[in-house]
C-alpha positions in Angstrom: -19.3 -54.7 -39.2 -15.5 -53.5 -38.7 -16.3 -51.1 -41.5 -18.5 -49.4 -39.3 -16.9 -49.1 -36.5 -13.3 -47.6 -38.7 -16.2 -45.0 -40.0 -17.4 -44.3 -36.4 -14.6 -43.9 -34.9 -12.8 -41.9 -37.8 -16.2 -39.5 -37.5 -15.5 -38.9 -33.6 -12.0 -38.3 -34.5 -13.1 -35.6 -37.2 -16.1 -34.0 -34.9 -13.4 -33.8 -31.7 -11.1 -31.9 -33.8 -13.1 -29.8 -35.1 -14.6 -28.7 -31.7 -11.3 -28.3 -30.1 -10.7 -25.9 -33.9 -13.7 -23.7 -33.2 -12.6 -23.5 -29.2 -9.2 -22.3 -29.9 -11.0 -19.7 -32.1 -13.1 -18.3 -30.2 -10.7 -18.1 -27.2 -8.5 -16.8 -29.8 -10.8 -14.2 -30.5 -11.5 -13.0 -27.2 -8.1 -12.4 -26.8 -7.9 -10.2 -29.9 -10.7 -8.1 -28.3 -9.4 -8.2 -25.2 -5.9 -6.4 -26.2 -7.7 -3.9 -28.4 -9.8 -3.0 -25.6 -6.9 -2.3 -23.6 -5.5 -0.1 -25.9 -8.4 1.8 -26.2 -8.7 1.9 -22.7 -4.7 3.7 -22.3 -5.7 5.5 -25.1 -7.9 7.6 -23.3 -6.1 7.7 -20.3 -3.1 10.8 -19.3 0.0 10.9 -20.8 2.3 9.9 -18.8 5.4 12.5 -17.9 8.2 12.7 -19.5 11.9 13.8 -17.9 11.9 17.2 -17.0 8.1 17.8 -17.3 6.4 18.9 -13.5 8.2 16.4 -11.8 9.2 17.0 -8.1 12.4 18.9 -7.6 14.7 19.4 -4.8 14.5 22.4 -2.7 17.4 25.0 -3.1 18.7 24.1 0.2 19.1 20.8 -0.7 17.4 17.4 0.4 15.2 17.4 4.0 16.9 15.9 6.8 15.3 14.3 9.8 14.2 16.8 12.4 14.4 15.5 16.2 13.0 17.3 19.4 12.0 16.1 22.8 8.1 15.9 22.8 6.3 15.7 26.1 2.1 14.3 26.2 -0.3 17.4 25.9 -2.8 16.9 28.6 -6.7 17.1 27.5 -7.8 20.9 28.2 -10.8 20.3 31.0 -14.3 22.4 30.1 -14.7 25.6 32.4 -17.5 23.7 34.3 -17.1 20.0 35.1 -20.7 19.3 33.7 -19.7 20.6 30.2 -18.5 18.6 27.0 -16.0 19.4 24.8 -16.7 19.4 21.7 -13.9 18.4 18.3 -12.8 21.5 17.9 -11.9 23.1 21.0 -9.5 20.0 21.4 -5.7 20.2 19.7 -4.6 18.7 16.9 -2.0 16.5 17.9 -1.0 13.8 21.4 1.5 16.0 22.2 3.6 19.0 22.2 7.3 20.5 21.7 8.8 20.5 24.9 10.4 23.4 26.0 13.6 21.6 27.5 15.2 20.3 24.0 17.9 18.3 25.9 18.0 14.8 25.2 17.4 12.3 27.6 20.6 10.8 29.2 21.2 7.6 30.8 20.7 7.2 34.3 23.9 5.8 36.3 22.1 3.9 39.0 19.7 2.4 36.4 19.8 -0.5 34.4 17.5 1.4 30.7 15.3 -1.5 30.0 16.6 -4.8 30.6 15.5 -6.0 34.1 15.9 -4.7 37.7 20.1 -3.6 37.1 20.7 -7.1 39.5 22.9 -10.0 38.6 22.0 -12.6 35.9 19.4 -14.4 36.3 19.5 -18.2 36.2 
């Protein structure tokens, strides 16, 4: 009877290798497939550029710098009779609009910018 049990178990062994085999192959496989597909895939898709080939430039002048002006709110145009919608395109394209006093801001002497009411700490 130990005989049969060596055989049974040696059989298990044999059958559990051989499925773990076959798994590894097939997952092997897909793998395969999987990178061929992918370089079919980039195959077909654009070349990519190379240096010197349609690639932004700078302008003549030299690199864009940061352009600053005072903007003040562009108030919503009424309608010529109170009863009358506006419709998309009568309104402007933008919040608001170049101000025509370019002067920047300064800081008030009485006033305290934002941190409170300008008094003494607080406790």
């Amino acid at each position: 009877m130990d005989t049969i049990h060596y055989e049974a178990a040696g059989a298990g062994t044999t059958f559990g290798f051989v499925v773990i085999l076959v798994g590894g192959l097939i997952i092997t496989g897909a793998l395969v497939w999987a990178v061929r597909l992918g370089i079919k895939v980039r195959g077909r898709e654009q070349a990519h550029l190379r240096p010197g080939e349609s690639h932004p430039r700078l302008p003549e002048d030299g690199p864009v710098r940061e352009a600053r002006e005072v903007r003040e709110p562009d108030e919503v145009p009424r309608a010529a009779d109170g009863s009358e919608r506006l419709t998309p395109h009568e309104l402007r394209n933008s919040g608001s609009r170049r101000s025509e006093d370019q002067t920047p801001p300064r800081w008030d002497e009485g006033s305290s910018g934002s941190f409170g009411s300008g008094g003494v700490g607080g406790r």
